[in-house]
C-alpha atoms as a printed R data frame, in Angstrom:
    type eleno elety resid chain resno       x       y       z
1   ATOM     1    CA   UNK     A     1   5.514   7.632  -8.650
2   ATOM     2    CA   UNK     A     2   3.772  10.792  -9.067
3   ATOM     3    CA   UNK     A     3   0.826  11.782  -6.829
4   ATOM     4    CA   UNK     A     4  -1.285  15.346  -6.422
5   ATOM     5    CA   UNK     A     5  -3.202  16.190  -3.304
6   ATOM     6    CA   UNK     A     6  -6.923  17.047  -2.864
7   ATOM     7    CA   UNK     A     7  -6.389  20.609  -3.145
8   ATOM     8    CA   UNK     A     8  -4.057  20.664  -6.753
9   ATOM     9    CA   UNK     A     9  -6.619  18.026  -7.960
10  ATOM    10    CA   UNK     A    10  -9.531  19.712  -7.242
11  ATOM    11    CA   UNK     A    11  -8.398  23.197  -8.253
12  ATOM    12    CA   UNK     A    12  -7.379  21.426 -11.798
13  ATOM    13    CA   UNK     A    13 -10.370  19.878 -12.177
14  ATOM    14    CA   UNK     A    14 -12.582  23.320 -11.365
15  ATOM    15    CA   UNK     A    15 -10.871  24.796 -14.923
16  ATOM    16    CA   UNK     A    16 -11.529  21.238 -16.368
17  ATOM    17    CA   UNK     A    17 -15.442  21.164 -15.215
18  ATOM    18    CA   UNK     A    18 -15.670  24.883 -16.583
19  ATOM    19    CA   UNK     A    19 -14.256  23.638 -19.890
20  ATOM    20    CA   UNK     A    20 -16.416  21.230 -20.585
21  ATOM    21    CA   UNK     A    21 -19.323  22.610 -19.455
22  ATOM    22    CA   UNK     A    22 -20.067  24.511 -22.925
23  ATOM    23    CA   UNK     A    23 -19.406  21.523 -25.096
24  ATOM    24    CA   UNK     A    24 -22.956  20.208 -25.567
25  ATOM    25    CA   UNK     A    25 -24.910  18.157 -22.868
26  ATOM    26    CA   UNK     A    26 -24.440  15.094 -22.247
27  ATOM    27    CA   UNK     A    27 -27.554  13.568 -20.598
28  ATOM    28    CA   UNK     A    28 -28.678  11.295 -23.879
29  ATOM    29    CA   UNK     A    29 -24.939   9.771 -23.788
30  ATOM    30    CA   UNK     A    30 -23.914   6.716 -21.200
31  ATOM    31    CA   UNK     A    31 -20.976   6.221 -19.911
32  ATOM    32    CA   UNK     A    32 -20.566   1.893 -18.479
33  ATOM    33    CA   UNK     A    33 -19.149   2.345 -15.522
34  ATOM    34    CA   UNK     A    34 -17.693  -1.152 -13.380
35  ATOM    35    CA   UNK     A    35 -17.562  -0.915  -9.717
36  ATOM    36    CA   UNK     A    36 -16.785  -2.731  -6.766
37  ATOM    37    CA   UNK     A    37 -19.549  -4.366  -4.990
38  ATOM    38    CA   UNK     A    38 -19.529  -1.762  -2.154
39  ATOM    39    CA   UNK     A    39 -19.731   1.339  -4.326
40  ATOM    40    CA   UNK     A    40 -23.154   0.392  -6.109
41  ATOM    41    CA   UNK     A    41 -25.537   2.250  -4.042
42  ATOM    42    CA   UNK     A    42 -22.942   5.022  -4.343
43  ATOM    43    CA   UNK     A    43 -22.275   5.339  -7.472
44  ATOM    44    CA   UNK     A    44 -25.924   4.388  -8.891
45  ATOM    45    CA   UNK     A    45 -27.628   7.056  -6.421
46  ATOM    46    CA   UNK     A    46 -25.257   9.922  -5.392
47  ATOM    47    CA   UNK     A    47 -22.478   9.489  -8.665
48  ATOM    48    CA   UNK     A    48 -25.475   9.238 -10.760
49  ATOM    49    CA   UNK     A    49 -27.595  12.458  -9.446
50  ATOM    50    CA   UNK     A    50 -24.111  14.749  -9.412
51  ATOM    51    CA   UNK     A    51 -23.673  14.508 -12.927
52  ATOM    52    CA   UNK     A    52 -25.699  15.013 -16.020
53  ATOM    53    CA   UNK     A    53 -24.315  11.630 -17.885
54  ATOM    54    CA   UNK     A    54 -26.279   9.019 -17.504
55  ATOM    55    CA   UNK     A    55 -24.088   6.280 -15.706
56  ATOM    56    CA   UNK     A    56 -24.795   2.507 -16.246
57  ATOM    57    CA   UNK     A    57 -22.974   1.207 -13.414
58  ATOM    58    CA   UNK     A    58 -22.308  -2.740 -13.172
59  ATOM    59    CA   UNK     A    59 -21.070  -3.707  -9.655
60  ATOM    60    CA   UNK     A    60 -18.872  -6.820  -9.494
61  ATOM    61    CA   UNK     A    61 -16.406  -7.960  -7.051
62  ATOM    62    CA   UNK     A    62 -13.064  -5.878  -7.320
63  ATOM    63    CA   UNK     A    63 -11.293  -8.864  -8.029
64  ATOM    64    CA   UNK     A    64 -13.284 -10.247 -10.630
65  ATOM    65    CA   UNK     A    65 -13.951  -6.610 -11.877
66  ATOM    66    CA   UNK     A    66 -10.256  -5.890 -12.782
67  ATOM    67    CA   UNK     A    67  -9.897  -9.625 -14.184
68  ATOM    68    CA   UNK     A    68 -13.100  -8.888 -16.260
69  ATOM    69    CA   UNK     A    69 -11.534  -5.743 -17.923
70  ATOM    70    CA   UNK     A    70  -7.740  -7.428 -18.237
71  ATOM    71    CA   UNK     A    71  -9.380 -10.433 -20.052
72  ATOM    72    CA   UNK     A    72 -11.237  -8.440 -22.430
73  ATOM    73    CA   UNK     A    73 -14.621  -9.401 -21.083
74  ATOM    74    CA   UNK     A    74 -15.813  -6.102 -20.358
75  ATOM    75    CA   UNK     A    75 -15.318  -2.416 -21.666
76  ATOM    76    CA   UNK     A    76 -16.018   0.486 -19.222
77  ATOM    77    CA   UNK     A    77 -15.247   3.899 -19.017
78  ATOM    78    CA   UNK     A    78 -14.645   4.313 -15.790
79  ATOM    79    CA   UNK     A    79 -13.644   1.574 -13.158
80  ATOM    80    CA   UNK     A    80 -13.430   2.283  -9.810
81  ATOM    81    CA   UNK     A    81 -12.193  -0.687  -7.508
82  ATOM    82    CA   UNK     A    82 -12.134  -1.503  -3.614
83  ATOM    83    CA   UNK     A    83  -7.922  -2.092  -3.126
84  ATOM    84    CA   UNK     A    84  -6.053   0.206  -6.008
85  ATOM    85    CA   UNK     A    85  -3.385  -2.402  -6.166
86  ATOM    86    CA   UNK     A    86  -5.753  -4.713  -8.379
87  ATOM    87    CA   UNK     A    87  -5.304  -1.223 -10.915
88  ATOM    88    CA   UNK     A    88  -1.487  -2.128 -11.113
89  ATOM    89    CA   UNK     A    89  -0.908  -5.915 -10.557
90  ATOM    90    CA   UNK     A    90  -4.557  -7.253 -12.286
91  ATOM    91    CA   UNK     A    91  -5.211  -4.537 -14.624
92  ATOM    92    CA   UNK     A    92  -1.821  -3.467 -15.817
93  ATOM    93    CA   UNK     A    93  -3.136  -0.024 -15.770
94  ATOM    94    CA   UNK     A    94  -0.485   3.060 -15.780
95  ATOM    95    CA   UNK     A    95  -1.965   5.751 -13.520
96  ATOM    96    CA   UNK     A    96  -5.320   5.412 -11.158
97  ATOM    97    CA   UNK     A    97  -7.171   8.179  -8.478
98  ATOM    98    CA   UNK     A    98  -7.393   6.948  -4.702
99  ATOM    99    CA   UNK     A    99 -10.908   8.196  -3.606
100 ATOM   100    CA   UNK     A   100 -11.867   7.092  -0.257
101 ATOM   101    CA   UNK     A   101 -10.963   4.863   2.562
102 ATOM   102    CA   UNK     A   102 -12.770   2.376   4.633
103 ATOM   103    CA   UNK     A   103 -12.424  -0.011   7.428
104 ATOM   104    CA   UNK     A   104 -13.701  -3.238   8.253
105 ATOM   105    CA   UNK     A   105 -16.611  -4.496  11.403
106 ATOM   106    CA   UNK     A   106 -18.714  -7.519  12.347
107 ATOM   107    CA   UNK     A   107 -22.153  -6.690  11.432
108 ATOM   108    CA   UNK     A   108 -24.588  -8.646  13.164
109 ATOM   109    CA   UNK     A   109 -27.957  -9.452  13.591
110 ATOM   110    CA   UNK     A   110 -29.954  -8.040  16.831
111 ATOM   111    CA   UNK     A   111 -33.055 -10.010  15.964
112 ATOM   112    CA   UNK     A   112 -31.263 -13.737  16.045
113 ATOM   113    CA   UNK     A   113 -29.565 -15.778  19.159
114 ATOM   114    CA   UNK     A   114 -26.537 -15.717  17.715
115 ATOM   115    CA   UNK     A   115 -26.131 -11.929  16.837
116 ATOM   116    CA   UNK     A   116 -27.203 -11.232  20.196
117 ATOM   117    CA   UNK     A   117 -24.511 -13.502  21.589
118 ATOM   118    CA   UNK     A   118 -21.930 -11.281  19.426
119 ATOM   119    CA   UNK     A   119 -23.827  -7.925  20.515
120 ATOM   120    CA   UNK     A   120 -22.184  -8.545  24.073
121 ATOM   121    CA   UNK     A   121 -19.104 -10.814  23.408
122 ATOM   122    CA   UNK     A   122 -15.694  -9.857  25.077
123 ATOM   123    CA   UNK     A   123 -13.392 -10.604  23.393
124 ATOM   124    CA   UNK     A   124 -15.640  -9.935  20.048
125 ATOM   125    CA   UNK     A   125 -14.416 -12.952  18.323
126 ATOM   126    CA   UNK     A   126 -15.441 -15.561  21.152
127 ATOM   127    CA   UNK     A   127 -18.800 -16.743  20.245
128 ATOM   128    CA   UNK     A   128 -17.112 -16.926  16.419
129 ATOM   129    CA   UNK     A   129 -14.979 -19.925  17.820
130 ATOM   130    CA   UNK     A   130 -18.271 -22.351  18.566
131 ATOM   131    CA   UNK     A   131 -21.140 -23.290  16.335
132 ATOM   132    CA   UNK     A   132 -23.480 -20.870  18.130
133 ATOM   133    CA   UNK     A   133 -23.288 -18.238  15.871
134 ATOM   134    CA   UNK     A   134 -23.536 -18.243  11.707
135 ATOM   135    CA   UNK     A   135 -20.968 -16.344  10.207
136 ATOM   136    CA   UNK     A   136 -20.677 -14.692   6.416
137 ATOM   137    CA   UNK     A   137 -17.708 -13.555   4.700
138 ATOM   138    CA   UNK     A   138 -17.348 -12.406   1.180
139 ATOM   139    CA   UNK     A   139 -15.130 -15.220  -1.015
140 ATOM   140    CA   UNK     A   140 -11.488 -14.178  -1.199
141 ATOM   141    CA   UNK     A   141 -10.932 -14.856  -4.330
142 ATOM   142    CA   UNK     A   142 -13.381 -12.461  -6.155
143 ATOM   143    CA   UNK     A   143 -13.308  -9.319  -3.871
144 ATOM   144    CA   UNK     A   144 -10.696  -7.086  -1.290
145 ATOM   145    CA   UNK     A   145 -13.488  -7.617   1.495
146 ATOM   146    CA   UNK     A   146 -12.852 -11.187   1.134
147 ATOM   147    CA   UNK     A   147  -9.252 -11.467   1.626
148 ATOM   148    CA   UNK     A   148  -9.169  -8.225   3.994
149 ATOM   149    CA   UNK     A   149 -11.608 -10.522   6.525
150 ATOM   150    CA   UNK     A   150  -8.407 -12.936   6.463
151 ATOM   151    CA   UNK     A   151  -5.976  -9.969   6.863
152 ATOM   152    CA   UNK     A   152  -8.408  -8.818  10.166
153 ATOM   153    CA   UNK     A   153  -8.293 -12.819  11.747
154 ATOM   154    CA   UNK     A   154  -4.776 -12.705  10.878
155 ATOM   155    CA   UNK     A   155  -3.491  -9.517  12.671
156 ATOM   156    CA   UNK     A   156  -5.995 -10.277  15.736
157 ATOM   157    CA   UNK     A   157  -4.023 -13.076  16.328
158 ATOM   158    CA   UNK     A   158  -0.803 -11.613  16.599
159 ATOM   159    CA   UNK     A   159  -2.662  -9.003  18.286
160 ATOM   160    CA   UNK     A   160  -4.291 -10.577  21.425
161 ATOM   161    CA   UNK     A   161  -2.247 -13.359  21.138
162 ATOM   162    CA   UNK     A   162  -4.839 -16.069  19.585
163 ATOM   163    CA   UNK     A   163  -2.514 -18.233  17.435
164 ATOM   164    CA   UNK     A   164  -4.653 -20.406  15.290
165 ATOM   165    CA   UNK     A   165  -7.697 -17.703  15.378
166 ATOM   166    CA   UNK     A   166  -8.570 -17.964  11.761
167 ATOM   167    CA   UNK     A   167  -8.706 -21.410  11.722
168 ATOM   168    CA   UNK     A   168 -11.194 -21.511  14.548
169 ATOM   169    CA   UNK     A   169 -13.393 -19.549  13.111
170 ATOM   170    CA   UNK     A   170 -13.174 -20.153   9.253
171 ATOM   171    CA   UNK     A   171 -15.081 -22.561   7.382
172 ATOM   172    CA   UNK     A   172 -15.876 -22.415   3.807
173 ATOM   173    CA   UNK     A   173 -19.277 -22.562   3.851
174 ATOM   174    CA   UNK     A   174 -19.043 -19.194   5.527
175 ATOM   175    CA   UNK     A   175 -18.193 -17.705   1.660
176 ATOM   176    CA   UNK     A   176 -20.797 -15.409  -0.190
177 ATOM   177    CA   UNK     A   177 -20.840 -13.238  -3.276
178 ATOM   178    CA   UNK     A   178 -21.465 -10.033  -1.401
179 ATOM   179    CA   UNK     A   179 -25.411  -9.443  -2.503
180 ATOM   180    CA   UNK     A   180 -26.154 -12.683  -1.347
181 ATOM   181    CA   UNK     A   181 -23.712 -12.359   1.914
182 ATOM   182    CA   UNK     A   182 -26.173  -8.807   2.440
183 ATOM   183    CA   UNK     A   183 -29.266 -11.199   1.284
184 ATOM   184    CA   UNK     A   184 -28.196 -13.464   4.257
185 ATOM   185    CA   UNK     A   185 -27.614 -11.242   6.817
186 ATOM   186    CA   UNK     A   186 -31.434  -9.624   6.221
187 ATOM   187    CA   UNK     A   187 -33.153 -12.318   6.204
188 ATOM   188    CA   UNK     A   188 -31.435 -13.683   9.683
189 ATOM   189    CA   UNK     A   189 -29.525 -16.827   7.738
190 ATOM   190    CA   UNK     A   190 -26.701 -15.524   9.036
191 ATOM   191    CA   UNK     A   191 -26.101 -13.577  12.313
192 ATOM   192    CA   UNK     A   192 -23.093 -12.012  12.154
193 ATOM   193    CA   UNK     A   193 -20.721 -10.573   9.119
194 ATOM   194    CA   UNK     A   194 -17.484  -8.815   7.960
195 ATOM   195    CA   UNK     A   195 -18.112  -5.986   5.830
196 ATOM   196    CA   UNK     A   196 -17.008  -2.748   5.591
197 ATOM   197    CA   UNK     A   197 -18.341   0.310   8.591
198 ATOM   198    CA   UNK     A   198 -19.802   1.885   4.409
199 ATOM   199    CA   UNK     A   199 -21.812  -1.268   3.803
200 ATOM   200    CA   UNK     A   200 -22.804  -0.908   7.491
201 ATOM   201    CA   UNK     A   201 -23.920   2.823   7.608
202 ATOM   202    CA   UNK     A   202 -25.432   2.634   4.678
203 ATOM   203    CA   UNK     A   203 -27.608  -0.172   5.902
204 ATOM   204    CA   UNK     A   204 -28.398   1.000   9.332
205 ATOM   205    CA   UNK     A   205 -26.501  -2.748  10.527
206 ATOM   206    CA   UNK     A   206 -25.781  -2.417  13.969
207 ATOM   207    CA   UNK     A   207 -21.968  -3.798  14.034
208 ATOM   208    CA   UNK     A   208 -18.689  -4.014  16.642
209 ATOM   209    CA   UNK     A   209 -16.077  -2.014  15.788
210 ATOM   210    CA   UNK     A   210 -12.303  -3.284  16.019
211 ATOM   211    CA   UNK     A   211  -9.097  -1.812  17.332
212 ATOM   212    CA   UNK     A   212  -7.302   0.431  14.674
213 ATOM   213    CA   UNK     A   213  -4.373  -2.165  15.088
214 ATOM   214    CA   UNK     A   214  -6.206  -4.634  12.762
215 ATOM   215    CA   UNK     A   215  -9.302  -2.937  11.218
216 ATOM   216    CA   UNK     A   216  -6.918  -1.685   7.816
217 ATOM   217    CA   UNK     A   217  -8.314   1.772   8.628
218 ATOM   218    CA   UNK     A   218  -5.684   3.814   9.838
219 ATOM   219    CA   UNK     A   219  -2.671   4.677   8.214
220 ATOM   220    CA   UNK     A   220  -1.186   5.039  11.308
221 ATOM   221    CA   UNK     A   221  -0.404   1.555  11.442
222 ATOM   222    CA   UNK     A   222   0.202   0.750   7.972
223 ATOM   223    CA   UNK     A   223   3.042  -1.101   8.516
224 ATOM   224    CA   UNK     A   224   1.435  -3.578  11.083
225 ATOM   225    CA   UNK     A   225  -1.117  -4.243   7.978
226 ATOM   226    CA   UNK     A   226   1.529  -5.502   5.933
227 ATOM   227    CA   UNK     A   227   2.194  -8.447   8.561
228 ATOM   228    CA   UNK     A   228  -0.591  -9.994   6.694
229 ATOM   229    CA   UNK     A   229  -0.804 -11.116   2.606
230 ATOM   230    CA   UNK     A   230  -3.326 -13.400   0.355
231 ATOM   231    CA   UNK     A   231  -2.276 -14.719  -2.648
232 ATOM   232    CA   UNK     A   232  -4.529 -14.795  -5.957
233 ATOM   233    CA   UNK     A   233  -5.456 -18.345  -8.278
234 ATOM   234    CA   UNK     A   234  -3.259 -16.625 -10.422
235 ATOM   235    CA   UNK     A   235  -0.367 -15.886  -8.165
236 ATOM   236    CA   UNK     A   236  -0.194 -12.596  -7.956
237 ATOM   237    CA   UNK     A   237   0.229 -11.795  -3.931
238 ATOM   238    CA   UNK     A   238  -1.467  -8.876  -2.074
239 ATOM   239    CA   UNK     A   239  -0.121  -7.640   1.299
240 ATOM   240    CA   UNK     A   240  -2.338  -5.728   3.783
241 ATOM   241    CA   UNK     A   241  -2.304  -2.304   3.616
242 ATOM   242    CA   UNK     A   242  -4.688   0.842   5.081
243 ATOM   243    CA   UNK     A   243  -7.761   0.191   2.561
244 ATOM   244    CA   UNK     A   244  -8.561   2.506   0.030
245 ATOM   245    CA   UNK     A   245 -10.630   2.662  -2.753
246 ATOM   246    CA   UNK     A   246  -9.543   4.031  -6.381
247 ATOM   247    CA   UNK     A   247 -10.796   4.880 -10.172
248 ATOM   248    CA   UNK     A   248  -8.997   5.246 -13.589
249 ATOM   249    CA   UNK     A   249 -10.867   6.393 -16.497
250 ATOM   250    CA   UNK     A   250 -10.534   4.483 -19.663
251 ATOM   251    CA   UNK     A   251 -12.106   6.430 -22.229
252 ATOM   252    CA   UNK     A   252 -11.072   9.955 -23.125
253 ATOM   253    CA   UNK     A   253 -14.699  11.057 -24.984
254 ATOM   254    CA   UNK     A   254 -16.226  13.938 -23.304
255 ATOM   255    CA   UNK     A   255 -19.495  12.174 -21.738
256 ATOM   256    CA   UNK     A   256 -16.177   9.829 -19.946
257 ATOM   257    CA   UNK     A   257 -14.444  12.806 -18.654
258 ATOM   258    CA   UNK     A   258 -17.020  14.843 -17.584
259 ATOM   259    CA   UNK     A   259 -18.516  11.554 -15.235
260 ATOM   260    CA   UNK     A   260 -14.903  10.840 -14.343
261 ATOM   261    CA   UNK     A   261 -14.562  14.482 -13.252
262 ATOM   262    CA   UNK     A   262 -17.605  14.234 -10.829
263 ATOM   263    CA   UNK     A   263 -16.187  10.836  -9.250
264 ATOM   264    CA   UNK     A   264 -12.805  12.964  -8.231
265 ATOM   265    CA   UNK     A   265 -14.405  16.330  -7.201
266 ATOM   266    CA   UNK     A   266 -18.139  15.886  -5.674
267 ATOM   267    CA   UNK     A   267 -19.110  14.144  -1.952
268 ATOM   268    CA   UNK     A   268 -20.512  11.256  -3.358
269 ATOM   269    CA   UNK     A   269 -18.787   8.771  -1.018
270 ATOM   270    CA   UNK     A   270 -19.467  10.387   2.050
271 ATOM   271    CA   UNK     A   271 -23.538  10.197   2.666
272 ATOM   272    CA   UNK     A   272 -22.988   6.682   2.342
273 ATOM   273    CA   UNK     A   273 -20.557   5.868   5.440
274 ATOM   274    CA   UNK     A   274 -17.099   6.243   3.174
275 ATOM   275    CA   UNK     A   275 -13.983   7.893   4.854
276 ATOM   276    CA   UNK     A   276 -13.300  10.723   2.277
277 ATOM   277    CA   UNK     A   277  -9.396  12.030   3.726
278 ATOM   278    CA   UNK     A   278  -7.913  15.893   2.647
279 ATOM   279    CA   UNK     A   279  -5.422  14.009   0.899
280 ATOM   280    CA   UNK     A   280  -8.226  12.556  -1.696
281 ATOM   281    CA   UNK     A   281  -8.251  12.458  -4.366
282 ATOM   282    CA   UNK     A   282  -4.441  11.588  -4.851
283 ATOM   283    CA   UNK     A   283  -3.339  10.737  -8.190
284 ATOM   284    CA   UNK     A   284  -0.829   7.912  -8.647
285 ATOM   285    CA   UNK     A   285   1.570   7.134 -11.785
286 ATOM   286    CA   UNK     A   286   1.668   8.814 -15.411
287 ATOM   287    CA   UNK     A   287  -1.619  10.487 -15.357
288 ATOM   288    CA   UNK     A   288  -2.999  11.808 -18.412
289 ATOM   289    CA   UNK     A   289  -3.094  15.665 -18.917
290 ATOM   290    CA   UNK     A   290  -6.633  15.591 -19.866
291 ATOM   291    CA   UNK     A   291  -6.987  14.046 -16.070
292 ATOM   292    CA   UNK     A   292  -4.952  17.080 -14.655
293 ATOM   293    CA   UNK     A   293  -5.848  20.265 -16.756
């Protein structure tokens, strides 16, 4: 499988930019662009104001993104996803760009009895066991923060020794679509949350951190990730891994590849709490030469 570092891609891409820059503007075309859930402020604010398309970004979760394009249901030019696996086993795609990496926290609530009692918890997950604290979780089966919250309870069992962890503190009237999980969380109907540290930042959430053993952060421990797996309604099985975020570009017109360029070579993930690594972007599987030169 083919891949390019940050420095190839983004010296490619600096001839590409150039090129295109004298082929008319594009400002009065729009480029549909489907994101995860997580990227929407991203993409509608920073994406949108480092380029001259005009973007009009739908945010979904990644899960239901990818099934919306495989099933015909939806068109974009661009797609950019929260797990790039969803690219290859939902999708069916041949080549995608990994962007940016996250990790995941508990955000919780200052303002409410139960987020204080998680504020000062040790071990974090204690008051999570009881009924003293309301907890929010994205729904596995339409987005990667979903499942990755399972992956988390999963490997912090094996990690401090908690067997039956997720079961303690799982119930599924815990499950949100993510707007309404954030809609929750604001409004103090629910004091504590897994997201990811972006959603966090970007939010000003105060939040615990976890140990790089089980927040799918680090590569470092990559292979202690893949302890844990979720499978799909439709079968398909994903395995934990470091998380990382990716975008393929599905239309080859010029307002498409000039929008596609900015999402590889600006900072647009960054300002909003995103972990953008030297290796990004990487470029995985037959990528097109219009991609690359």
């Amino acid at each position: 499988m083919a891949q390019r570092t940050r420095r190839a891609v983004l010296a490619a891409l600096g001839s590409g930019i150039a090129a295109t820059a004298g082929c008319g503007a594009f400002g009065q075309e729009r480029v549909d662009v489907l994101v995860a859930g997580s990227l929407q402020n991203a993409a509608s604010e920073t994406l949108q104001s480092g380029t001259d398309v005009s973007l009009a970004v739908e945010a979904r979760g990644s899960v239901q993104a990818a099934r919306l394009v495989a099933d015909g249901k939806r068109d974009p030019a661009i797609v950019a996803l929260a797990d790039p696996a969803l690219f290859d086993r939902v999708m069916d795609t041949d080549w995608h760009a990994v962007v940016a990496s996250n990790e995941l926290v508990l955000a919780y609530n200052p303002q409410t009895d139960g987020g204080a009692r998680v504020a000062d918890a040790d071990p974090w997950y204690g008051p999570l066991r009881g009924d003293d604290v309301s907890l929010g979780r994205t729904d596995p089966t339409l987005d990667p923060l979903g499942y990755r919250t399972l992956f988390v309870l999963d490997l912090a069992a094996d990690y401090y020794d908690e067997p039956g962890l997720a079961d303690a503190v799982l119930s599924p009237d815990q499950t949100y679509p993510e707007t309404q999980l954030l809609a929750q969380f604001e409004t103090g109907a629910v004091d504590a949350a897994f997201v990811y540290r972006s959603m966090a930042i970007e939010r000003d959430y105060p939040f615990r951190e976890f140990t790089p053993e089980i927040h799918l952060g680090d590569p470092a421990h990559a292979e202690r990730y893949q302890a844990a797996s979720y499978e799909l309604s439709d079968g398909t099985t994903l395995t934990g891994s470091p998380i990382e975020y990716g975008a393929v570009r599905r239309d080859d017109d010029g307002a498409a590849r000039t929008a596609f360029e900015t999402v590889l070579a600006s900072d647009w993930l960054a300002p909003h709490g995103f972990t953008v690594r030297e290796a990004y972007p990487r470029l995985v599987g037959d990528v097109p030469s219009t991609v690359t030169q």
